[in-house]
C-alpha positions as CSV (number, residue, x, y, z in Angstrom):
1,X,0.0,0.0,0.0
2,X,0.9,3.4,-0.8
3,X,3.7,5.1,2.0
4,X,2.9,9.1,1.0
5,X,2.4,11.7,3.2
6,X,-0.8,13.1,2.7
7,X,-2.1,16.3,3.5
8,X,-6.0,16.5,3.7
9,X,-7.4,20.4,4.1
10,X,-11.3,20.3,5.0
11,X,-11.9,23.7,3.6
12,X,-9.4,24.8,1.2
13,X,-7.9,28.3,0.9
14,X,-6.8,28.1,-2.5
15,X,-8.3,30.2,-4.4
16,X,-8.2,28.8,-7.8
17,X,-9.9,25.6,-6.3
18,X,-12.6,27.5,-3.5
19,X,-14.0,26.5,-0.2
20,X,-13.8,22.4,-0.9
21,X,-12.2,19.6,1.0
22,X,-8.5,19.4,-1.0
23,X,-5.7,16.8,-0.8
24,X,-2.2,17.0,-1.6
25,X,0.5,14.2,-1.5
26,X,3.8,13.9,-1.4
27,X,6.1,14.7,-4.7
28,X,7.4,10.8,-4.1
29,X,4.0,10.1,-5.9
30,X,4.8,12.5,-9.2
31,X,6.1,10.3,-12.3
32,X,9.2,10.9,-13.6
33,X,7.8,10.8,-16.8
34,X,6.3,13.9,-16.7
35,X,7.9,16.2,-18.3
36,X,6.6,19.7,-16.3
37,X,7.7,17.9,-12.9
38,X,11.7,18.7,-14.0
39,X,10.6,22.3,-14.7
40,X,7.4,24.1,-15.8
41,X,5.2,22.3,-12.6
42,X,3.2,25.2,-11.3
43,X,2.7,23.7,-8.1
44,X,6.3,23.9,-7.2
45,X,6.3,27.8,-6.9
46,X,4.4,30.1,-4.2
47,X,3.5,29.1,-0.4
48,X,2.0,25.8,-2.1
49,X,5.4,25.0,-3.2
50,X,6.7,25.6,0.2
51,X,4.2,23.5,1.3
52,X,4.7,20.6,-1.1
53,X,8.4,20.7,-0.7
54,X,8.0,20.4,3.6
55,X,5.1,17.8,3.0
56,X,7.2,15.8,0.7
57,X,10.2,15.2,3.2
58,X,7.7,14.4,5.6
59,X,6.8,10.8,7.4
60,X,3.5,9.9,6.4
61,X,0.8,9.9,9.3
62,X,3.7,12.2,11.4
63,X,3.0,15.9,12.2
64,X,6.2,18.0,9.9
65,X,7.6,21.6,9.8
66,X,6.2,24.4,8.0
67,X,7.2,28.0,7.9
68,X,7.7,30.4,10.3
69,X,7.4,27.6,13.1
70,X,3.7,26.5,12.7
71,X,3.5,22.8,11.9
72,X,1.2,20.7,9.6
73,X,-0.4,17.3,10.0
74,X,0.1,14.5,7.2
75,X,-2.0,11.8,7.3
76,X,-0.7,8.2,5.8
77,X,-2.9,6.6,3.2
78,X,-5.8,4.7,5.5
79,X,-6.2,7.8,7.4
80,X,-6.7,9.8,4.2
81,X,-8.7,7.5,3.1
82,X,-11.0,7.5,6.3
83,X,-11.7,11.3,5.8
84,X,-12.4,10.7,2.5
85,X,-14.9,8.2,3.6
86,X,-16.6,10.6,6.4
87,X,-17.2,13.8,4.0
88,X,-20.9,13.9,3.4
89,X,-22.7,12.3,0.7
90,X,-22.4,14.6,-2.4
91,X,-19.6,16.4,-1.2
92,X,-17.5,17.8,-4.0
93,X,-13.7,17.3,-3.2
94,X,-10.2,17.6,-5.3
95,X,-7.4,15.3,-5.0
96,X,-4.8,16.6,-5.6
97,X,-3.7,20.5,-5.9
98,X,-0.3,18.8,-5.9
99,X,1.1,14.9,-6.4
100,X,-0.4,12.4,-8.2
101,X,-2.2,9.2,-7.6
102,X,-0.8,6.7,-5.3
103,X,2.5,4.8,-6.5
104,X,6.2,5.5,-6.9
105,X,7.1,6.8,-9.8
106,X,5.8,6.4,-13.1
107,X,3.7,3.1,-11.3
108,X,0.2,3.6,-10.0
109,X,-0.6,1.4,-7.1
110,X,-4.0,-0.4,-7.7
111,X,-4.8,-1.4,-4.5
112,X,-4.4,2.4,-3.0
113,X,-6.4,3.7,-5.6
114,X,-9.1,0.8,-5.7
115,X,-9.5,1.9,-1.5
116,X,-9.7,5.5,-2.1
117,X,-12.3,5.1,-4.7
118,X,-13.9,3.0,-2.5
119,X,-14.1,5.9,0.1
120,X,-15.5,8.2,-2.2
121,X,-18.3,5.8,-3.1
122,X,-21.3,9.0,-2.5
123,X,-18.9,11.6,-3.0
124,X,-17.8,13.5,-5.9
125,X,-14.2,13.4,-5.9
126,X,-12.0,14.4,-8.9
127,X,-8.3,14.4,-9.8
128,X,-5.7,14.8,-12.2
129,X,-2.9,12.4,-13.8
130,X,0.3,12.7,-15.0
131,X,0.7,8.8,-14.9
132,X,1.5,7.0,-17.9
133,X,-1.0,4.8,-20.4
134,X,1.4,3.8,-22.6
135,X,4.6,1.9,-22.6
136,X,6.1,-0.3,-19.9
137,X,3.2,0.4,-17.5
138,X,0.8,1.6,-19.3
139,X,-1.8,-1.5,-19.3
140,X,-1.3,-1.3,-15.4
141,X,-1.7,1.8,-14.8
142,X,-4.5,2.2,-17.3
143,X,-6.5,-0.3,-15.8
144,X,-6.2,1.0,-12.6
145,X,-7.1,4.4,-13.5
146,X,-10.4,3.1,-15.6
147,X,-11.6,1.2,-12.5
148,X,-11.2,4.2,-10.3
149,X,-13.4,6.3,-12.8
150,X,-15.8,3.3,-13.4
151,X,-16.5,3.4,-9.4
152,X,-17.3,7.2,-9.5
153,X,-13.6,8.3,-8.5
154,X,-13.0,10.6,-11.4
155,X,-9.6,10.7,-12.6
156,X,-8.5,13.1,-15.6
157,X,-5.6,12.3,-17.9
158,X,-3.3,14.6,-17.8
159,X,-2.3,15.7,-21.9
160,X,1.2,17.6,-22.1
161,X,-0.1,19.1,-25.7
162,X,-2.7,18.9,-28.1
163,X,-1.7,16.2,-29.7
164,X,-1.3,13.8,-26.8
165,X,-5.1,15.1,-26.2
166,X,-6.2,12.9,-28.7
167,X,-4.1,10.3,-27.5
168,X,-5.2,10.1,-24.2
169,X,-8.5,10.7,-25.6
170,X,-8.7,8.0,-27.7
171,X,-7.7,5.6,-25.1
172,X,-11.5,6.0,-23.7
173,X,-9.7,5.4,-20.0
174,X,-11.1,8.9,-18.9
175,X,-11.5,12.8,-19.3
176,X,-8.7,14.6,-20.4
177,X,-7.6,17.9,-20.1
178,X,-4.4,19.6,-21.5
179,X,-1.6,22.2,-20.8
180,X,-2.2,25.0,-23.3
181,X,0.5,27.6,-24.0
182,X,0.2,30.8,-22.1
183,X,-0.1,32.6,-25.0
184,X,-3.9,32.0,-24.8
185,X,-6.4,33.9,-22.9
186,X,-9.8,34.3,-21.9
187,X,-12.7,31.3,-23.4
188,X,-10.8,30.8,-26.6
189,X,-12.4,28.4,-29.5
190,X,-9.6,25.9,-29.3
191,X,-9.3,22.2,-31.2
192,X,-7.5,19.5,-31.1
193,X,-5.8,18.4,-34.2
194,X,-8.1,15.2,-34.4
195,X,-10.8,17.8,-33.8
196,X,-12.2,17.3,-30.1
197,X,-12.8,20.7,-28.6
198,X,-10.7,22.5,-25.9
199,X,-12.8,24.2,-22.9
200,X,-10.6,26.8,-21.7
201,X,-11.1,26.2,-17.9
202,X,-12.8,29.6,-16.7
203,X,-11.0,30.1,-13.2
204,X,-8.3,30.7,-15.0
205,X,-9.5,34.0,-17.0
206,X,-12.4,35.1,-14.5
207,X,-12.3,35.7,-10.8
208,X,-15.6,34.4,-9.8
209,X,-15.3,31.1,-11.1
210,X,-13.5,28.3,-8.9
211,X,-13.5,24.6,-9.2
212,X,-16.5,24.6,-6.3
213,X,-18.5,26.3,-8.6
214,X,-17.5,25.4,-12.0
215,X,-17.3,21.5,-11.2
216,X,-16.6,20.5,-15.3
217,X,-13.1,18.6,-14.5
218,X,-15.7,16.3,-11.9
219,X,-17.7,15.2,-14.5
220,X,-17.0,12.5,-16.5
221,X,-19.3,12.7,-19.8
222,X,-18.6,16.0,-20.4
223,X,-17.9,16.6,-24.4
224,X,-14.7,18.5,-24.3
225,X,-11.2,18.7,-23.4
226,X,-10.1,21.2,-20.5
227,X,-7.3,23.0,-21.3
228,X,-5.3,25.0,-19.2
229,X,-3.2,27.9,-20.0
230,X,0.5,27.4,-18.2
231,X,0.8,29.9,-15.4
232,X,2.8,30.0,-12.3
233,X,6.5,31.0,-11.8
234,X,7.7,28.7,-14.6
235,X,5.2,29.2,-16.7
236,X,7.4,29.9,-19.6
237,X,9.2,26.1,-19.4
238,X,5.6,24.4,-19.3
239,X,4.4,27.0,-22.1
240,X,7.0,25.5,-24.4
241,X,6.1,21.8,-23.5
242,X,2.8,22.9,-24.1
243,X,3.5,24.1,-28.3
244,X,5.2,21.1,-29.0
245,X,2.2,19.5,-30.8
């Protein structure tokens, strides 16, 4: 079973995501595939990067240094998935504002996700993957990921560019949503090469919009792609992943 620190906030205070239960996990959890995790993540920068960096050298289920002496709680993955299990039915939550599913490396462990899908069973949990489908352990990992969305644990592939949109799309595992260059702004009309069409997510160009309102990423039959314009402090280095299509 997964070994990552896990930090569990009941009421979040990010304000991209809005007044939701929100996880992060450990950056042990982040594959190495992922090419915005050696530069261009945007969770690496700001007081949520100072966060993630202290969380990450953290023991899991052990209390660990923050800033300016205060001191955070991580919980290890059964206790995570315990508060999962005791939010309210129909409560909205994201996984995730930093880390990935449970696994080392590029390798999702099945078990952990299968039990924190199994936690959510009534709620309305969402996420984000970075997590390869393809190659070595893709057929793992993809099976993994389809059973979590299958029992209502909905997990988003994560596309690096347009291209690998349709890819992931085509794979019918789950949603997608993609890293758009930050050359684009406001609710663009955006395709994909293969023609699947790009929802530019709308927290990202209007302030009263935040994923406890908007909820599209959550569902699973939507119709399009969300993309999402690189931003953060190295914005420019995931821009540039983000053209190569």
């Amino acid at each position: 079973m997964a070994a990552h620190a896990v930090q569990f906030t009941r009421v979040s205070r990010n304000v991209k995501v809005g007044p939701i239960p929100v996880s992060t996990t450990g950056a042990d959890s982040c594959p190495p595939s992922c090419p915005l995790f050696a530069g261009g993540c945007y969770a690496k920068g700001g007081p949520l990067g100072i966060m993630w960096a202290a969380l990450s050298r953290a023991e899991a289920g052990k209390p660990y240094p923050l800033a300016r002496g205060a001191m955070g709680q991580s919980l290890d993955w059964s206790g995570f998935t315990a508060a999962v299990a005791a939010l309210p039915d129909g409560q909205l939550w994201r996984h995730n504002q930093a880390g990935d599913l449970p696994g080392l490396g590029d390798i999702v462990d099945a078990v952990a996700l299968e039990s924190l899908a199994v936690a959510n069973t009534g709620k309305r949990g969402f996420t984000y993957t970075h997590k390869p489908v393809t190659g070595p352990h893709g057929a793992r990992n993809a099976k993994a990921i389809g059973a979590a969305n299958a029992a209502g644990f909905t997990v988003n592939l994560s596309a690096d560019n347009l291209s690998e949109a349709d890819e992931l799309a085509a794979t019918g595992i789950g949603p997608v949503v993609v890293v758009l260059p930050d050359t684009v702004s406001g609710n663009a009309e955006i395709t994909t090469p293969a023609g699947r069409r790009v929802s530019v997510c709308p927290a990202t160009y209007r302030d009263d919009v935040t994923c406890s309102t908007c909820q599209l990423c959550q569902r699973q039959n939507r119709k399009s792609i969300v993309g999402f314009p690189a931003h953060g402090a190295s914005r420019r280095k995931a821009s540039a992943i983000a053209s190569q299509s």
